[in-house]
N, CA, C and O of each residue as an XYZ file, in Angstrom:
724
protein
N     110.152   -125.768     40.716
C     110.969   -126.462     39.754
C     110.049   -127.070     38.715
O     108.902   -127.406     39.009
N     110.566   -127.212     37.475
C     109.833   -127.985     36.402
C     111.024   -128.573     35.534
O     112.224   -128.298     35.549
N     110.190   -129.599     34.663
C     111.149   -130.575     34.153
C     110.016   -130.291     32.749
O     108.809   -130.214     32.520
N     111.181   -130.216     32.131
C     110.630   -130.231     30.638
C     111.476   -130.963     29.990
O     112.691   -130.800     29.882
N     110.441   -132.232     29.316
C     111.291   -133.216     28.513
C     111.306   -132.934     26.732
O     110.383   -133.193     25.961
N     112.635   -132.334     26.390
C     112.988   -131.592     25.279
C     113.231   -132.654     24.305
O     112.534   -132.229     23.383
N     113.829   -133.931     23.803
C     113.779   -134.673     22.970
C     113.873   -136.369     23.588
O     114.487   -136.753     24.584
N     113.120   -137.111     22.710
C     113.356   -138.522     22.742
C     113.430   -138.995     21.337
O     112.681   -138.768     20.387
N     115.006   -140.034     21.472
C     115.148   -140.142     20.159
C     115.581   -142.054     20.427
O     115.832   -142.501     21.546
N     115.577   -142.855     19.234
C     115.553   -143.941     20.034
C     117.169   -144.060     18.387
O     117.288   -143.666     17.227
N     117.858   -144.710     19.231
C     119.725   -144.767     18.224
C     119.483   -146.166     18.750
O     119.168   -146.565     19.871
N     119.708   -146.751     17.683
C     120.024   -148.132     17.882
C     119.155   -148.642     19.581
O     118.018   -148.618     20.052
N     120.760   -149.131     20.072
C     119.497   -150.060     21.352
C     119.788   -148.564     22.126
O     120.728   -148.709     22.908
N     119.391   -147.524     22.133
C     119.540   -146.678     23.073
C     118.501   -145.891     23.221
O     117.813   -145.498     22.279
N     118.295   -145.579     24.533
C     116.886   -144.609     24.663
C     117.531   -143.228     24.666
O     118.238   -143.174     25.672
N     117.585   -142.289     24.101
C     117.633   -141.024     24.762
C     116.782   -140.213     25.286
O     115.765   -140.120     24.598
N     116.779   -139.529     26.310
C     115.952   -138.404     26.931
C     116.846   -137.363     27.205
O     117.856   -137.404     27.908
N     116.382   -136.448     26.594
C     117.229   -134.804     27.098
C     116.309   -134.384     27.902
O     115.314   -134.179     27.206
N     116.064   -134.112     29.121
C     115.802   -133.550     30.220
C     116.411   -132.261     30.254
O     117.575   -132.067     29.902
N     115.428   -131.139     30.790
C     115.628   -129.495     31.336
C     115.070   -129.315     32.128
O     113.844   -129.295     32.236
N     115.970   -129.120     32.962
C     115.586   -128.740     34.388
C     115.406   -127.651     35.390
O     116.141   -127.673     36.378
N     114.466   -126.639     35.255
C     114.362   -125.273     35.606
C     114.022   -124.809     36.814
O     112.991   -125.265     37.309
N     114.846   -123.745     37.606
C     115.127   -123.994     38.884
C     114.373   -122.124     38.599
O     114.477   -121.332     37.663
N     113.764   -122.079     39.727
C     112.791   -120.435     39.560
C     114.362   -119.420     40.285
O     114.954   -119.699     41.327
N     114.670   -118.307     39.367
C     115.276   -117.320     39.724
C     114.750   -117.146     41.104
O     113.567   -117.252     41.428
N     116.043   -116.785     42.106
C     115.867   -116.211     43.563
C     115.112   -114.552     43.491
O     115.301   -113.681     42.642
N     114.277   -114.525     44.632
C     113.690   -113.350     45.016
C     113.874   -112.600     45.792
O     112.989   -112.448     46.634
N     114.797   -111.987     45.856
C     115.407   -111.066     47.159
C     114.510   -110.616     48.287
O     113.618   -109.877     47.871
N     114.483   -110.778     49.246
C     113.166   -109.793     50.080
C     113.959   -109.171     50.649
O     114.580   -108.395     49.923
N     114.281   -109.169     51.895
C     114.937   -108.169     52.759
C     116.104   -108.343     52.685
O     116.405   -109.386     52.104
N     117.074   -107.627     53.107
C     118.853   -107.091     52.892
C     118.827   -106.305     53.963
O     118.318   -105.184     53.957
N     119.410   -106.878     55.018
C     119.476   -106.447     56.414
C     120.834   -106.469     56.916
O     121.407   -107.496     57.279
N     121.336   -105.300     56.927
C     122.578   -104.516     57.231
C     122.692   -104.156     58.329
O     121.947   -103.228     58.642
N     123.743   -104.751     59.519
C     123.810   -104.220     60.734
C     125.211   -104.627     61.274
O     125.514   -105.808     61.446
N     126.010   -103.638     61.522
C     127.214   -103.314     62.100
C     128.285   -104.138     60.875
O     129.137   -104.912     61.312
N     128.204   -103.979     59.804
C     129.039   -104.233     58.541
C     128.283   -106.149     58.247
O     128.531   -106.920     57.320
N     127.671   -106.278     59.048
C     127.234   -107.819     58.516
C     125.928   -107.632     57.843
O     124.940   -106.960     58.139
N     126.258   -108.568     56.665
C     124.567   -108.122     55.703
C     124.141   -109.725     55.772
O     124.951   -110.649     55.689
N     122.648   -109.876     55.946
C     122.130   -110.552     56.204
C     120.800   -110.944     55.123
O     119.697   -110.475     55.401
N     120.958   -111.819     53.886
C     119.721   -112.046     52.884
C     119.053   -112.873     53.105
O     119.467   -113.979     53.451
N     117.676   -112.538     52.952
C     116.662   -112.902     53.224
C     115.635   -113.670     51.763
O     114.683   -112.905     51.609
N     115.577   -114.377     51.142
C     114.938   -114.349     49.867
C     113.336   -114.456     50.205
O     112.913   -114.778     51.315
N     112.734   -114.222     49.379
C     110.808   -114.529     49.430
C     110.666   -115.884     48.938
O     109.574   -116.436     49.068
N     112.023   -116.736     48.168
C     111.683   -118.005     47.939
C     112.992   -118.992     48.199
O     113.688   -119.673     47.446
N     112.992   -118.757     49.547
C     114.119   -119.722     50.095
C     114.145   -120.872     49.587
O     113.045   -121.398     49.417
N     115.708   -121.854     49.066
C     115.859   -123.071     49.074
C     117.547   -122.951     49.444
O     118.292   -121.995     49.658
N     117.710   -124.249     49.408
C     119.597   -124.502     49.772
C     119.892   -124.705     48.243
O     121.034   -125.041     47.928
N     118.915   -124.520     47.245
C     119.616   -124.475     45.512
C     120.073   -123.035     45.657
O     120.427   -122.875     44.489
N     120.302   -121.969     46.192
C     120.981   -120.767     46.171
C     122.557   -120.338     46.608
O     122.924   -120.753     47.707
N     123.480   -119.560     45.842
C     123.996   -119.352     46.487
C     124.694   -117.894     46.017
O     124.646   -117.552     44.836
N     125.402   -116.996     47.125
C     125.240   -115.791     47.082
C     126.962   -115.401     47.335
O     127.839   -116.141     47.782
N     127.053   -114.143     46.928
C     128.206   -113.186     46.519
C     127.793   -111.940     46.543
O     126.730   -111.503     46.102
N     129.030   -111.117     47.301
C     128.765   -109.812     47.525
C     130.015   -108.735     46.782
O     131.000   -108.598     47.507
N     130.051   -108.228     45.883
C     131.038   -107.249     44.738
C     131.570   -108.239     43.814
O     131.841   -107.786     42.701
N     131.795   -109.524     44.005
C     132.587   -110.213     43.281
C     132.231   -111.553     42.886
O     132.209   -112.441     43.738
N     131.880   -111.850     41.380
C     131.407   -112.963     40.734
C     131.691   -114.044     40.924
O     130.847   -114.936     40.845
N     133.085   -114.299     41.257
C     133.655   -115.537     41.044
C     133.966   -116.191     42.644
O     134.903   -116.923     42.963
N     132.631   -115.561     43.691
C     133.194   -115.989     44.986
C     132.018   -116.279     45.875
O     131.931   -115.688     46.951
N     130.909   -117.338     45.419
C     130.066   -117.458     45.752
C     130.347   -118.509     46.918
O     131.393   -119.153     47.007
N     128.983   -118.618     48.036
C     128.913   -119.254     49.184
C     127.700   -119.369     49.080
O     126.921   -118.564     48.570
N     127.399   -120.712     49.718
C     126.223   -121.176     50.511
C     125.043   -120.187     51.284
O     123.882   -119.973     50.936
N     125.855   -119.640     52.548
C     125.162   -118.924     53.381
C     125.394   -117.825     52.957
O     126.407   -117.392     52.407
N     123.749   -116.988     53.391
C     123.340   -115.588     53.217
C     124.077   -114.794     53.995
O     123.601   -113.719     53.632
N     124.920   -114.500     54.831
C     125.149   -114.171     55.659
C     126.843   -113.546     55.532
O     127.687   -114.368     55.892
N     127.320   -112.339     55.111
C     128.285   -111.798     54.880
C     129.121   -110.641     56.403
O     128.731   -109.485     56.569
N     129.925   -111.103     57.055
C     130.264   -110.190     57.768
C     131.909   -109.034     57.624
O     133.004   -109.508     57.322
N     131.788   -108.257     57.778
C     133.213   -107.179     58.130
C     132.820   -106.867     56.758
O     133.637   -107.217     55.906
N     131.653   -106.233     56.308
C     131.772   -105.476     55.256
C     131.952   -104.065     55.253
O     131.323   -103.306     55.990
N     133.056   -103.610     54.184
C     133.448   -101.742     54.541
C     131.835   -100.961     53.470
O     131.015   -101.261     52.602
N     132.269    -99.837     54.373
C     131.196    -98.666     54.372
C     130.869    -98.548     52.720
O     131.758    -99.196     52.169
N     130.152    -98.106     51.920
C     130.195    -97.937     50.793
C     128.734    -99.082     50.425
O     128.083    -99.918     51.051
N     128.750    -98.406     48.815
C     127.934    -99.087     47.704
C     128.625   -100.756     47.472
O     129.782   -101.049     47.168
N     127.294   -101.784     47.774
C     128.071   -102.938     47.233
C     126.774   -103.607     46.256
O     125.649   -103.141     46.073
N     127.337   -104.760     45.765
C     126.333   -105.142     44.658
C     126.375   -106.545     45.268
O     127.448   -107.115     45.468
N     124.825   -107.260     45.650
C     124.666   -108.251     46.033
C     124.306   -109.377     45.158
O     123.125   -109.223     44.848
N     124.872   -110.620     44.528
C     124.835   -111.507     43.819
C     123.417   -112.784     44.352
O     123.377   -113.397     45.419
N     122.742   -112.834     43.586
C     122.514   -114.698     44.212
C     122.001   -115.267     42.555
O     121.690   -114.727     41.493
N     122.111   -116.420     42.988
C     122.225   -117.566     41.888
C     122.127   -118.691     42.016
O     122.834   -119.015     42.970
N     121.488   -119.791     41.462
C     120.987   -121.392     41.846
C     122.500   -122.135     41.869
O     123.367   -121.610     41.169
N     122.723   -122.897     42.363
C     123.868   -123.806     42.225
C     124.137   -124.415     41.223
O     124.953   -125.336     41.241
N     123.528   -124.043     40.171
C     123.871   -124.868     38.640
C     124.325   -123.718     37.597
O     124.476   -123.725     36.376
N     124.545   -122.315     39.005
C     125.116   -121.235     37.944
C     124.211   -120.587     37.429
O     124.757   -119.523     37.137
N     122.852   -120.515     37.029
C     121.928   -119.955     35.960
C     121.360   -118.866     37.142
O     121.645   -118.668     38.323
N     120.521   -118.344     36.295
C     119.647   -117.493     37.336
C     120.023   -116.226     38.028
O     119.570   -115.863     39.113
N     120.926   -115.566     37.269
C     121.874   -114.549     38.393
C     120.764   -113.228     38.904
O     120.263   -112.615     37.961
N     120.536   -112.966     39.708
C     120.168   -111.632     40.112
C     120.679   -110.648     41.435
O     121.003   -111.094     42.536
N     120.672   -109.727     41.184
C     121.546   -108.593     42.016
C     120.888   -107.502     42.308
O     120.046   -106.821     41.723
N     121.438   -107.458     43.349
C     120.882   -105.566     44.156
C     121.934   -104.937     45.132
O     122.562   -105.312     46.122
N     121.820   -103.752     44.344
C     122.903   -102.647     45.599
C     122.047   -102.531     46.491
O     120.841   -102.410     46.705
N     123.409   -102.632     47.122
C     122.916   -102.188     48.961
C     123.950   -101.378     49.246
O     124.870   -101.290     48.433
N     123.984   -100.341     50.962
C     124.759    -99.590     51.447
C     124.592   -100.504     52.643
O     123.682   -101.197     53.098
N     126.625   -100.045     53.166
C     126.790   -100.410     54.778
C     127.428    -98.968     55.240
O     128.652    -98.881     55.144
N     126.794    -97.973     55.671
C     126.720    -97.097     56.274
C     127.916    -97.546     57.791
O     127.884    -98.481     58.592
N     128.859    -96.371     57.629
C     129.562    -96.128     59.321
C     129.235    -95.032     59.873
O     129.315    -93.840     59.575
N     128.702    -95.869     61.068
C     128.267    -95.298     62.391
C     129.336    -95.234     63.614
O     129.270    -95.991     64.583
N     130.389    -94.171     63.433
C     131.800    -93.968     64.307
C     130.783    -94.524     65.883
O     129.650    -94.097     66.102
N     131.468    -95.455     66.739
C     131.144    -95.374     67.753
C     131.657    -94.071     69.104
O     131.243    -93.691     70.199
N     132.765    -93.778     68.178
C     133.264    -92.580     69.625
C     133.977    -91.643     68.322
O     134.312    -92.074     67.218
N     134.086    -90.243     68.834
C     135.018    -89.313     68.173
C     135.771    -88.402     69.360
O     135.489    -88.241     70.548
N     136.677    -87.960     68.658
C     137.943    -87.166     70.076
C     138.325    -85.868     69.354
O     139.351    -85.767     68.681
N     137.363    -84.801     69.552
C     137.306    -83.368     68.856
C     138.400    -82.816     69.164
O     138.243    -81.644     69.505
N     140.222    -83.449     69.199
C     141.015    -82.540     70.128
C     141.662    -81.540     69.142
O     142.574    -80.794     69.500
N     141.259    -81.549     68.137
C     142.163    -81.302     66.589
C     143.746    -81.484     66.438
O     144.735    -80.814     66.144
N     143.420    -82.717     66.793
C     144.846    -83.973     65.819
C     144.920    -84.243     64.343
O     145.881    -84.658     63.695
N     143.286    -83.812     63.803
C     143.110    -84.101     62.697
C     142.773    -85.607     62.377
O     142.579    -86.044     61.242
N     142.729    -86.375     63.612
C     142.227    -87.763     64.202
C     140.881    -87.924     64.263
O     140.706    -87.586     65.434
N     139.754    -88.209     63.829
C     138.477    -88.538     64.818
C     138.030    -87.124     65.178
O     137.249    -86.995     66.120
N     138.488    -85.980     64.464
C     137.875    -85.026     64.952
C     136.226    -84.254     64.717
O     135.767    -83.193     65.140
N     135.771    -85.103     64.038
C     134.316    -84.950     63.723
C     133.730    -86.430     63.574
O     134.195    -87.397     62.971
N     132.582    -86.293     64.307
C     131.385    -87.337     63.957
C     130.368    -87.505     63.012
O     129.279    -86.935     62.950
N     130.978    -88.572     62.100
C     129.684    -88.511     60.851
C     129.254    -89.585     60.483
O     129.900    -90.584     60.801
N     128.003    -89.739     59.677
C     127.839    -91.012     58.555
C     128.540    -90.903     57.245
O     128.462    -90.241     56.210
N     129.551    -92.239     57.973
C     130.439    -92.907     56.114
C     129.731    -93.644     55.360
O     129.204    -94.587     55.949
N     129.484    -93.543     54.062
C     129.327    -94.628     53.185
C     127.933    -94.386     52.395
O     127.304    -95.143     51.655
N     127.637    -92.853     52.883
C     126.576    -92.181     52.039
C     126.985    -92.593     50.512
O     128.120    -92.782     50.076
N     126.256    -92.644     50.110
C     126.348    -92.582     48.134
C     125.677    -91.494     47.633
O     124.446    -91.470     47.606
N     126.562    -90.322     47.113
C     126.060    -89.000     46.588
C     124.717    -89.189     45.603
O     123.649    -88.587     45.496
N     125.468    -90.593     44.795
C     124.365    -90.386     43.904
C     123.085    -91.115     43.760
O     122.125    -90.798     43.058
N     123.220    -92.123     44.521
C     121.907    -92.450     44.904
C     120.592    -91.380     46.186
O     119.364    -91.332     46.244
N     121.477    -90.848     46.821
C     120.863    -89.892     48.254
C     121.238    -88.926     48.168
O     122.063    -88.549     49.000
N     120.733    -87.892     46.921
C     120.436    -86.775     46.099
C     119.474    -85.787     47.198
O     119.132    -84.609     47.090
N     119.302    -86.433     47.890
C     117.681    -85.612     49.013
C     118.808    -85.099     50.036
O     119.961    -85.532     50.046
N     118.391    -84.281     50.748
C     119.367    -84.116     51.899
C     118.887    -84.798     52.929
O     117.686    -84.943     53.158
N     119.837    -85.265     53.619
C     119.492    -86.258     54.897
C     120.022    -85.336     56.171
O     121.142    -84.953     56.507
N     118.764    -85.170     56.692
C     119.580    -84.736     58.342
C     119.600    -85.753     59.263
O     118.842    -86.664     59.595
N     120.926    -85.250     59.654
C     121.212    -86.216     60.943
C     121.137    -84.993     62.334
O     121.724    -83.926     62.514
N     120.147    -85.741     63.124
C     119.753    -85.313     64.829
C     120.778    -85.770     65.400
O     121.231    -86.913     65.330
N     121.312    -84.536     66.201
C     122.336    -85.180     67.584
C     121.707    -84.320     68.794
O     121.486    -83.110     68.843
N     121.453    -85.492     69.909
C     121.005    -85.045     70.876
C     122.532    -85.229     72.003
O     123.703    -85.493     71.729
N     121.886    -84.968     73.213
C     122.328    -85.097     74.646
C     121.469    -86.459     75.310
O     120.748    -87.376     74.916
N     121.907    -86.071     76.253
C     120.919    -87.993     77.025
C     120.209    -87.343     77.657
O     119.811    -88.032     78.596
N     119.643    -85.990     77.699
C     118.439    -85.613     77.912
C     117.118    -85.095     76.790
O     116.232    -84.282     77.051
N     117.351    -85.947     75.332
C     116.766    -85.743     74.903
C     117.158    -84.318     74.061
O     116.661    -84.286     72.935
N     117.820    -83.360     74.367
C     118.182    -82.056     73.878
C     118.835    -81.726     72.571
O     120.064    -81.776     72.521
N     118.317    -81.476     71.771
C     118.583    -81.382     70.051
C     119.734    -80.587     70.366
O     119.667    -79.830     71.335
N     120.921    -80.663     69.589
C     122.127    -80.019     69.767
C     122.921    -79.504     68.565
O     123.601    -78.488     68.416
N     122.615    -80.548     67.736
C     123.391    -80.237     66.060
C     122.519    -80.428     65.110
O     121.617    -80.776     65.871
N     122.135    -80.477     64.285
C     121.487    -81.166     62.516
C     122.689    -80.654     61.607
O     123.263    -79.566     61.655
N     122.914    -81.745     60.761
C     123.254    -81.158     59.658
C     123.201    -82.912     58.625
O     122.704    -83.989     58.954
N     123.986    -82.480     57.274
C     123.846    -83.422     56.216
C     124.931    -83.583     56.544
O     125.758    -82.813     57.033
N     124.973    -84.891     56.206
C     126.459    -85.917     56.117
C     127.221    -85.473     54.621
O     128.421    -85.254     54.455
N     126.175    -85.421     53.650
C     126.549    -85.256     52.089
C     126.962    -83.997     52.451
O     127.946    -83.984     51.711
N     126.995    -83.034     52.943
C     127.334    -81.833     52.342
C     128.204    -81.428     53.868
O     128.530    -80.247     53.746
N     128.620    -81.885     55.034
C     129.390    -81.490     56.399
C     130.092    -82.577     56.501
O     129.933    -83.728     56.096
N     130.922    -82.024     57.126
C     132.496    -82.878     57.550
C     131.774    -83.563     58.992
O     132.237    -84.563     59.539
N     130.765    -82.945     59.396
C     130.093    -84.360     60.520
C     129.695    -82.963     61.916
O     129.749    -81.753     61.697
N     129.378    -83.515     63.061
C     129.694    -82.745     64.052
C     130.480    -82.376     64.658
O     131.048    -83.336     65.179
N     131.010    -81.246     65.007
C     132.404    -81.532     65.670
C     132.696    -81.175     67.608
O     133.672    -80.772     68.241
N     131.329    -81.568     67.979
C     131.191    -81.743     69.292
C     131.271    -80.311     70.375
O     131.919    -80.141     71.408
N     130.385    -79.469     69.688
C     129.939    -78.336     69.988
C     128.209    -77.401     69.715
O     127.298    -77.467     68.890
N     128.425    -76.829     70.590
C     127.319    -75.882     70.664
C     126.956    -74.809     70.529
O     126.404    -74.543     71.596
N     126.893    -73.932     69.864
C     127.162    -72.464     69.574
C     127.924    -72.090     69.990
O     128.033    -71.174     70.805
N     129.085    -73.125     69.218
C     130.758    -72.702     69.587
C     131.199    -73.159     70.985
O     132.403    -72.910     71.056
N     130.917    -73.524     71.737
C     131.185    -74.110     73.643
C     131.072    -75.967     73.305
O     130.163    -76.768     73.085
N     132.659    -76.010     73.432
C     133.139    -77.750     73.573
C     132.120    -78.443     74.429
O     132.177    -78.005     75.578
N     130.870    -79.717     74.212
C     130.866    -80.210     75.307
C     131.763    -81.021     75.865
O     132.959    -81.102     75.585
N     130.874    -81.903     77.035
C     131.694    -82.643     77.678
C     131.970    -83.892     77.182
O     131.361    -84.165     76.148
N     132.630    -84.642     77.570
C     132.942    -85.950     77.101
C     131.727    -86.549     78.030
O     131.477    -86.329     79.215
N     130.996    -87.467     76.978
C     129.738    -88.120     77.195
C     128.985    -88.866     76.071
O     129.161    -88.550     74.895
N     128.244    -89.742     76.394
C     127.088    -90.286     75.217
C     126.504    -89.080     74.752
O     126.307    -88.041     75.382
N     126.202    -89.404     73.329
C     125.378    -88.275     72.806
C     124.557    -89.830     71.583
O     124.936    -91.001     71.547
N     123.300    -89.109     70.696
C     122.785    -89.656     70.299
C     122.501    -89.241     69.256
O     122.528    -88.020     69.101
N     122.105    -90.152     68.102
C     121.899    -89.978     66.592
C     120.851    -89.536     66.103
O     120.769    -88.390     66.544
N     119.916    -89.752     65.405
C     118.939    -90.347     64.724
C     119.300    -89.753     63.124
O     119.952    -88.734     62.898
N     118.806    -90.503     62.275
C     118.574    -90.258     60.614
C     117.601    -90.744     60.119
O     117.047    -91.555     60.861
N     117.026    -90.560     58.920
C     116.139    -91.345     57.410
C     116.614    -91.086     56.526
O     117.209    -90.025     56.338
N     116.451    -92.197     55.550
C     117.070    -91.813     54.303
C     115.904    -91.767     53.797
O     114.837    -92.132     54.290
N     116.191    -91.174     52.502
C     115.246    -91.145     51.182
C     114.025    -92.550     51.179
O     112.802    -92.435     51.110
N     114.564    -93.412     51.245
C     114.190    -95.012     50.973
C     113.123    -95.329     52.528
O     112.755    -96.416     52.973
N     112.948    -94.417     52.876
C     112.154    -94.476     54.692
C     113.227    -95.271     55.543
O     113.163    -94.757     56.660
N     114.122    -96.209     55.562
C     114.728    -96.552     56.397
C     115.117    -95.560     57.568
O     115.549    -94.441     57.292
N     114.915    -96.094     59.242
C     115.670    -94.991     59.778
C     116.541    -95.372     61.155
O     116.422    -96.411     61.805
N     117.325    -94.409     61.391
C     118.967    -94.697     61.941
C     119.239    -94.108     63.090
O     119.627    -92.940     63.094
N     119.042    -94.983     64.510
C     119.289    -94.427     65.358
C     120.327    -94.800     66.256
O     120.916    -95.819     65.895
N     120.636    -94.410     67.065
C     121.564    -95.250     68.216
C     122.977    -93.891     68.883
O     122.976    -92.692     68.608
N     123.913    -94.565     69.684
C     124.369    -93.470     70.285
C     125.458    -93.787     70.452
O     125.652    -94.987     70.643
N     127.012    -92.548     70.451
C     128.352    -92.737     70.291
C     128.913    -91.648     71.360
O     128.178    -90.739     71.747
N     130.400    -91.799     71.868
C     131.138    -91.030     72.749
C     131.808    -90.065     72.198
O     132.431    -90.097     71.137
N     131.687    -89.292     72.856
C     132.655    -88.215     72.672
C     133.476    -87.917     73.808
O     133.323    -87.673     75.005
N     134.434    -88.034     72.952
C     135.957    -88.022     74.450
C     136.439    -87.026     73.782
O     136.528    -86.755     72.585
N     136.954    -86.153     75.474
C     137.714    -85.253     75.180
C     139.325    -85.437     75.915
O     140.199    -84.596     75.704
């Protein structure tokens, strides 16, 4: 913070001082996204901040945003006197915990939601194993309707199976979902 004293003027019996009072723009560091709750982190923490996620006019205190949907969002922060605005997109990626290949047209493929075409231009493969480790599917989320819980054509069984991904940005994405049949 700094104080810069901008005029002194003396009116009759009166002192004036105009005082400016400059509060350092927030520094985003990490943006930590996990199971739709985003979590900000700044490089120059104070409680003079406060933050908004798609929408200007709906700022809060705490960093801490939960039940956010899949998709591109734009993250707000700003000093409490309003000035200072700065922003960064982020993604909250869905990770289906279970899919049911029965073709209901329900849940019948397993994929990542909330890709953004146009930021993740690279192709991303996504690994699906077995719980023995056993590579079973690859494909792109951007360009496939997902897995649809097969093997050179032969349904498996209803069971854990497992993920992994990277995106472009090195981040990477692992963990594991059901498949019921």
């Amino acid at each position: 913070m700094s104080i810069n004293i901008l005029n002194i003027s003396l009116s009759q019996k009166f002192l004036l001082i105009k005082i400016n009072i400059l509060f350092p723009a927030a520094e985003i560091g990490d943006v930590i996204v996990e199971d739709y709750t985003l979590t900000i982190n700044l490089n120059n923490p104070s409680s003079n901040f406060e933050f908004s996620v798609d929408y200007l006019n709906g700022f809060q205190s705490s960093n801490v945003f939960r039940n956010l949907t899949p998709g591109s969002h734009i993250l707000y922060v700003r000093d409490v006197y309003r000035c200072n605005l700065v922003q960064q997109t982020f993604y909250v990626f869905e990770l289906p915990q279970f899919f049911t290949p029965n073709g209901d047209g329900i849940n019948d493929t397993w994929n990542v939601l909330g890709i953004d075409p146009l930021k993740y231009t690279n192709a991303i493969n996504v690994y699906i194993y077995d719980r023995y480790g056993k590579l079973l599917a690859v494909f792109n989320p951007l360009e496939s309707n997902g897995w649809d819980g097969t093997r050179k054509g032969v349904n498996l069984p209803t069971d854990d199976y497992w993920y992994r991904f990277k995106v472009p940005d090195g981040r990477q994405f692992s963990g594991h979902f059901t498949l019921k049949r």
